[in-house]
C-alpha positions in Angstrom: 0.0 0.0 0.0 1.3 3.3 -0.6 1.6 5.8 2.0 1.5 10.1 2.4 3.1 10.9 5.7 3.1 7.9 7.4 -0.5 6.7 6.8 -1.6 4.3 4.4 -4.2 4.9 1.9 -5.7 1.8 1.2 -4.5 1.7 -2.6 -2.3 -0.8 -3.8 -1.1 1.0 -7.2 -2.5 -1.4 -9.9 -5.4 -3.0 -8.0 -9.2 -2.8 -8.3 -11.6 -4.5 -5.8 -14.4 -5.9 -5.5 -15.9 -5.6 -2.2 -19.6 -6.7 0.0 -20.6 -4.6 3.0 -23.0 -5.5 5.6 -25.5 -2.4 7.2 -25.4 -3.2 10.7 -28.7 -1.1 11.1 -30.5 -3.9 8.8 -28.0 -6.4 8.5 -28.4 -6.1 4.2 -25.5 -7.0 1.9 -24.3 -4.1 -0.8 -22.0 -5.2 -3.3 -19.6 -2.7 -5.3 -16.0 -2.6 -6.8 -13.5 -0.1 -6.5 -9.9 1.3 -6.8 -9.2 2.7 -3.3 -11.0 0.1 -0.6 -10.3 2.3 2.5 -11.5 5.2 0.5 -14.4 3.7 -1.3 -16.0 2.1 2.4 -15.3 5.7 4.1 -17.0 7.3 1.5 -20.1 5.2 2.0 -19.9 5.9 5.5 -19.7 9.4 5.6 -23.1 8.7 3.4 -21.5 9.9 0.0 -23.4 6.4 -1.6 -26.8 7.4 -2.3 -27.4 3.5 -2.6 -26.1 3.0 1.3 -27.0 6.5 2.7 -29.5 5.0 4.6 -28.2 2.2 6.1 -25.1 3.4 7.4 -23.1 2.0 9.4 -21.5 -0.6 6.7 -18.8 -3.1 7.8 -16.7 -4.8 5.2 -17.3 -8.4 4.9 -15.3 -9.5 2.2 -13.3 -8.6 -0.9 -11.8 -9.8 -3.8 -8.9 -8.1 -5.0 -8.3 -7.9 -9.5 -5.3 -6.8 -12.0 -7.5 -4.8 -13.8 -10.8 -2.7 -13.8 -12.7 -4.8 -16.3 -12.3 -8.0 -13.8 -13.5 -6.3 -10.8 -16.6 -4.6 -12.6 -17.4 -8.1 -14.2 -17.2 -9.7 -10.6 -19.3 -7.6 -9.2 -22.4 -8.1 -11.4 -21.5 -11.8 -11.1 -22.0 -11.5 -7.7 -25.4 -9.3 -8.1 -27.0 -12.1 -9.5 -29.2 -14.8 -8.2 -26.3 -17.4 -8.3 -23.6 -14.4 -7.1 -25.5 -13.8 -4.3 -26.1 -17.4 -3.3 -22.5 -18.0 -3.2 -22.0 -15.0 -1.2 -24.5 -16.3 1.3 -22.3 -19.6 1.4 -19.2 -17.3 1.5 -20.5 -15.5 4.3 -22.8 -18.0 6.5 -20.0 -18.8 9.5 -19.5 -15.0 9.4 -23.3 -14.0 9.6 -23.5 -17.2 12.2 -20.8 -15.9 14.3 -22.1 -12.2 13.7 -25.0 -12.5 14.9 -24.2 -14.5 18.2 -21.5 -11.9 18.9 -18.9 -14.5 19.0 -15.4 -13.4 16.7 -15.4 -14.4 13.3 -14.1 -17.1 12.8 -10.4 -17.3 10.9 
């Protein structure tokens, strides 16, 4: 990751991403892809996503990271459809278990 005065930004020069969040307020899945992670998840945060705004807070819940922009976009409509979001579900079922019990996710 590259860094400006000691702090890292989150972008590793070359990368694209392809990321789902979880709303804590109603525990919904959004799926996006982007170029700068850390900056893409603070921006929906600070409720710059009009898709998110209102179900902020969003916690990252996985990613997949891509060479190029074309891979991450195509991944992420992959993952928007019916099949995509099933094997998120799968992806994601000890996490949401382990979520919702408060327990740590497990590794």
């Amino acid at each position: 990751m590259r860094s400006i005065a000691g702090r890292s930004t989150g972008r590793v020069a070359g990368m694209y991403y392809t990321y789902v969040l979880k709303s804590t307020k109603d525990n919904k899945l959004y799926i996006g892809w982007a170029d700068d992670l850390k900056k893409r998840i603070d921006t929906h945060n600070k409720g710059g996503v009009v898709a998110t705004r209102a179900r902020i807070p969003l916690k990252l819940v996985y990613y997949e990271a891509c060479w190029n922009k074309e891979d991450a976009i195509s991944r992420e409509k992959q993952l928007k459809t019916g099949f995509g979001r099933a094997y998120s579900s799968r992806r994601l079922s000890k996490y949401r278990a382990s979520s919702s019990t408060g327990r740590a996710v497990p590794s």
